[in-house]
BAVO-394579 format. One line per 5 residues: number of its first residue (from 1); their letters; for each residue z negated, y negated, x of C-alpha. Coordinates in Angstrom, 2 decimals. Each point is the difference from the previous one (the first is absolute). Layout:
REM residues N
NUM> a> Z/Y/X ~ ...
***
This chain:
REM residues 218
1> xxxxx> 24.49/-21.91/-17.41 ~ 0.04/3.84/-0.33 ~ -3.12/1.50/-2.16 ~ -2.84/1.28/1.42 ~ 0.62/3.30/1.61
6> xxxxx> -3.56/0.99/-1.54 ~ 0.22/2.12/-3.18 ~ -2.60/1.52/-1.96 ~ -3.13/0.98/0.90 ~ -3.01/-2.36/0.46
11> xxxxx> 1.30/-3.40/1.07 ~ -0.23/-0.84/3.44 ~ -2.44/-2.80/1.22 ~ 2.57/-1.23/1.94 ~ 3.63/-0.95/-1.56
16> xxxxx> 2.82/-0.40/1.96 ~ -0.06/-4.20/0.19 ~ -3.11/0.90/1.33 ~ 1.62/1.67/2.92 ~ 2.71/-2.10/-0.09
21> xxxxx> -2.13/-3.63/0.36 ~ -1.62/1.29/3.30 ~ 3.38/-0.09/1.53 ~ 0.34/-3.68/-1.51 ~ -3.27/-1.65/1.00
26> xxxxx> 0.55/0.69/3.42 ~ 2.06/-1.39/2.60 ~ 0.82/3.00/2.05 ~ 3.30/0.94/-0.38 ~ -1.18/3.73/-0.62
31> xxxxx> -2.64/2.00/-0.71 ~ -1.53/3.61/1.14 ~ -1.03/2.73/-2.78 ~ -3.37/-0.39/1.57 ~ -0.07/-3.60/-0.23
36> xxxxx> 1.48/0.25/-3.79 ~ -2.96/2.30/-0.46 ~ -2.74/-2.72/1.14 ~ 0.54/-2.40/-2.32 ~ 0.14/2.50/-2.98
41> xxxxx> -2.46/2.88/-1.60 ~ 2.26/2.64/0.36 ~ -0.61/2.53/2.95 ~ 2.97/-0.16/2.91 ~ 1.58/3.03/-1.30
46> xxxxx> 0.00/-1.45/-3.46 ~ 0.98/-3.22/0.98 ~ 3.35/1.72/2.14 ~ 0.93/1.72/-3.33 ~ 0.02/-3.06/-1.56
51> xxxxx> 2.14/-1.77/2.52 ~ 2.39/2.68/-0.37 ~ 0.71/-0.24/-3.77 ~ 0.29/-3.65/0.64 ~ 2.53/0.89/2.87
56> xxxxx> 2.24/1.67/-2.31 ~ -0.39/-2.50/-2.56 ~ 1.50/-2.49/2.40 ~ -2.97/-1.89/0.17 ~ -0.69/0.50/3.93
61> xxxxx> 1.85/1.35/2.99 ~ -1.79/1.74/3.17 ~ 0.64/1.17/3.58 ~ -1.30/2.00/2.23 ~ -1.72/-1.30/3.08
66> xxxxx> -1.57/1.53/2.77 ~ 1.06/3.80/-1.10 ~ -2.51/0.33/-2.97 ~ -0.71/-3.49/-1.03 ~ 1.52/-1.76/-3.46
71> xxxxx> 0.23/-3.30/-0.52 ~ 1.16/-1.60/-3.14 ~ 1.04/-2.81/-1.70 ~ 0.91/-1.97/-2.94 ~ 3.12/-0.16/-1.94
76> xxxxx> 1.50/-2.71/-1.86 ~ 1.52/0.63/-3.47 ~ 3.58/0.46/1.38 ~ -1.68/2.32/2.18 ~ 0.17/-1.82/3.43
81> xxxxx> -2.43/-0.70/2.51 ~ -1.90/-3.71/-0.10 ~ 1.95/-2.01/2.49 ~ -2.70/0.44/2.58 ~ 0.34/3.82/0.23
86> xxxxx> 2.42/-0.34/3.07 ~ -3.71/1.06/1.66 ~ 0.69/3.39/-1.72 ~ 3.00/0.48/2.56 ~ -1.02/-1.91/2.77
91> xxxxx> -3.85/0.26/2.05 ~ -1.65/2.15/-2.81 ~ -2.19/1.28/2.11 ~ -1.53/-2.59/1.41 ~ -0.52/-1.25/-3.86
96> xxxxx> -2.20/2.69/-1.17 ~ -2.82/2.03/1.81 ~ 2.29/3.35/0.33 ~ -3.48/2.24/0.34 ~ -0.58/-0.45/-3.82
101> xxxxx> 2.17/3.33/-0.85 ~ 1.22/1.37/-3.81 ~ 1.63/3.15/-0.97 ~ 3.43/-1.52/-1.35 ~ 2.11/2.76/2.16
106> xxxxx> -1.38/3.63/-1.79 ~ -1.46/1.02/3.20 ~ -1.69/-2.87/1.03 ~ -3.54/-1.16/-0.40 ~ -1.73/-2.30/-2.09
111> xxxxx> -2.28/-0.87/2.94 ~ 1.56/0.15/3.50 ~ -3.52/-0.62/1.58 ~ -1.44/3.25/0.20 ~ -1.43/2.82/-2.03
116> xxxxx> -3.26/-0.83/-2.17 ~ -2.09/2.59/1.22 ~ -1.09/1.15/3.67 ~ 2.30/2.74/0.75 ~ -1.71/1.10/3.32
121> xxxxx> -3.57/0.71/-1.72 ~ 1.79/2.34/-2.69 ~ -0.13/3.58/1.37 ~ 3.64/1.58/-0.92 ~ 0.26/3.75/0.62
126> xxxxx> 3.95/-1.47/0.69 ~ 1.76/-1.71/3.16 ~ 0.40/-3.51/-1.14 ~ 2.91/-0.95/1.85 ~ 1.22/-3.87/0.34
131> xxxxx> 2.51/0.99/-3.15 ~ -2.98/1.71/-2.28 ~ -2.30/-2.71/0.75 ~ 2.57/-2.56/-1.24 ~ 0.62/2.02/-2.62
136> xxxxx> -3.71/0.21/-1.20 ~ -0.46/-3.37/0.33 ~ 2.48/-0.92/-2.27 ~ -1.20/2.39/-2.13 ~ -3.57/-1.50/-0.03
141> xxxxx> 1.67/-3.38/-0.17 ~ 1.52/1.00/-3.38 ~ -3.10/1.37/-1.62 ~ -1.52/-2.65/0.82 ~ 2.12/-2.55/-1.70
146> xxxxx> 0.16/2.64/-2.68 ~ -1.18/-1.28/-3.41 ~ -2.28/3.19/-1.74 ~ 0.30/2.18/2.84 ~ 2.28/2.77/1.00
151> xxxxx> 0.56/3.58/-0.39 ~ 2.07/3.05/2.16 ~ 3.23/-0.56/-2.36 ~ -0.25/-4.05/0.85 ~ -0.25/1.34/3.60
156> xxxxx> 3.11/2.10/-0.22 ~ 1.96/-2.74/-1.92 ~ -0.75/-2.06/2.80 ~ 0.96/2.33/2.65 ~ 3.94/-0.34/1.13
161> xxxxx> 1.65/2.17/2.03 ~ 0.36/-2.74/2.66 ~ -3.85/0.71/0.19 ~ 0.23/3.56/0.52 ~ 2.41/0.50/2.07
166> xxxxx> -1.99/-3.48/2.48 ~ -3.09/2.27/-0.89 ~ 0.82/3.71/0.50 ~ -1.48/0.56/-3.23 ~ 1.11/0.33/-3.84
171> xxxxx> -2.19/-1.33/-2.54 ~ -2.53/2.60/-0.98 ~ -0.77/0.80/3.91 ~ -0.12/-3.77/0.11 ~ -2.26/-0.76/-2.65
176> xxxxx> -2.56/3.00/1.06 ~ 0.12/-0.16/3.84 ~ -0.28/-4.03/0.28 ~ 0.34/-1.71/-3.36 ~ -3.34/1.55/-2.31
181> xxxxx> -1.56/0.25/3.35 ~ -0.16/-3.34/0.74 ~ -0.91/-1.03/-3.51 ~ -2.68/2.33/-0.30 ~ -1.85/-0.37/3.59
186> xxxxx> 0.03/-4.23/-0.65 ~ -2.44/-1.31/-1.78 ~ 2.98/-2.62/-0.65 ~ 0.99/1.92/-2.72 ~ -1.77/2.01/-3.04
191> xxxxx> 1.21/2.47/-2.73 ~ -1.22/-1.25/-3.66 ~ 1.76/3.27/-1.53 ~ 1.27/3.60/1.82 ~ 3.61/-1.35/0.46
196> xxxxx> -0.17/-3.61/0.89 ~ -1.34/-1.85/3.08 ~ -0.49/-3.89/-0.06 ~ -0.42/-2.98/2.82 ~ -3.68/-1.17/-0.21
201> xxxxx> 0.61/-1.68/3.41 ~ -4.12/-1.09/1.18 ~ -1.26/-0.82/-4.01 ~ -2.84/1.02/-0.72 ~ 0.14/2.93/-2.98
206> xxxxx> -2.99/-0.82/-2.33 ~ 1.12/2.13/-2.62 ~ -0.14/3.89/1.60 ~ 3.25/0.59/-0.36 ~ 0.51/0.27/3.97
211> xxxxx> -1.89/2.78/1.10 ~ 0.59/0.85/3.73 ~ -1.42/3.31/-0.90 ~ 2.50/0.73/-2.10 ~ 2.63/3.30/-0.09
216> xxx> 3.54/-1.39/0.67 ~ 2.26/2.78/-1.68 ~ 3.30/-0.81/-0.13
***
């Protein structure tokens, strides 16, 4: 069995038999990211990081299903599918609830179901074509799976050129025109420091750091 693909740091809460024994106390054949994520405290961005490293440790194989969903499944230690995987292959579909989306291809989603915010009551000085708006939801998707927050340069990692060139837009005009917009007119989302913006989703902030009052600079 390979070693853990986690190194250094603070040790995760959740090793990778952790991971590993969802697949093998249950009788589906495979598994979705989001699915994976349920039964684990890791966040669904987390947890499809995780499934990765374990991917290329020859723990797991995936597919994708339904354009942007992942399924996975286990591995035995000569690195074959369990003899019921023939599922994999054959009727997939009809296996798992294909609506439960990840982000396994770069451009894809971690959440296929819509963006977390309501788009229409933001007011964006921009035309938010079909293309931006899936764009921004993805984006809003992202931060809010985001552990700590995120800042302009996480934005611009994030941003391919596949994106701009759907969008019309590069980055920066991006980030400014849609992006910070969005983040700063939803009270979704608040800004504990000048740089970073963070998912509060509908909790409750007892401690002042939101303040809807507050300057967004940059």
């Amino acid at each position: 069995m390979p070693e853990s693909t986690n190194t250094g740091g603070r040790k995760p809460r959740v090793t990778d038999d952790d991971l590993l024994d969802v697949f093998r106390a249950t009788a589906d054949p495979v598994l979705s990211t989001a699915e994976v994520a349920d039964a684990v405290p890791i966040k669904r961005r987390g947890t499809l990081n995780r499934l990765r490293d374990l991917e290329d440790g020859g723990r797991l194989d995936s597919k994708q299903i339904g354009g942007r969903n992942t399924v996975w499944w286990l591995l035995d230690d000569a690195g074959q599918p369990p003899t019921n995987s023939d599922a994999v292959d054959d009727g997939v579909q009809g296996t798992v609830d294909t609506s439960l989306a990840d982000d396994h291809a770069p451009d894809a989603d971690p959440d296929a179901a819509g963006p977390p915010v309501d788009i229409d009551s933001l007011s964006l000085d921009r035309d938010l074509t079909p293309e931006r708006r899936e764009e921004l939801g993805a984006w809003l998707r992202y931060v809010r799976d985001a552990d700590g927050g995120v800042t302009k340069s996480d934005f611009e990692s994030w941003w391919t050129d596949d994106r701009a060139e759907r969008s019309g837009y590069n980055a920066g005009s991006f980030w400014e025109a849609f992006a910070k917009a969005s983040m700063k007119q939803s009270d979704k989302f608040d800004k504990p420091n000048s740089r970073t913006y963070r998912w509060r989703g509908d909790a409750v902030e007892d401690s002042g750091v939101y303040d809807p009052t507050k300057e967004f600079d940059q």
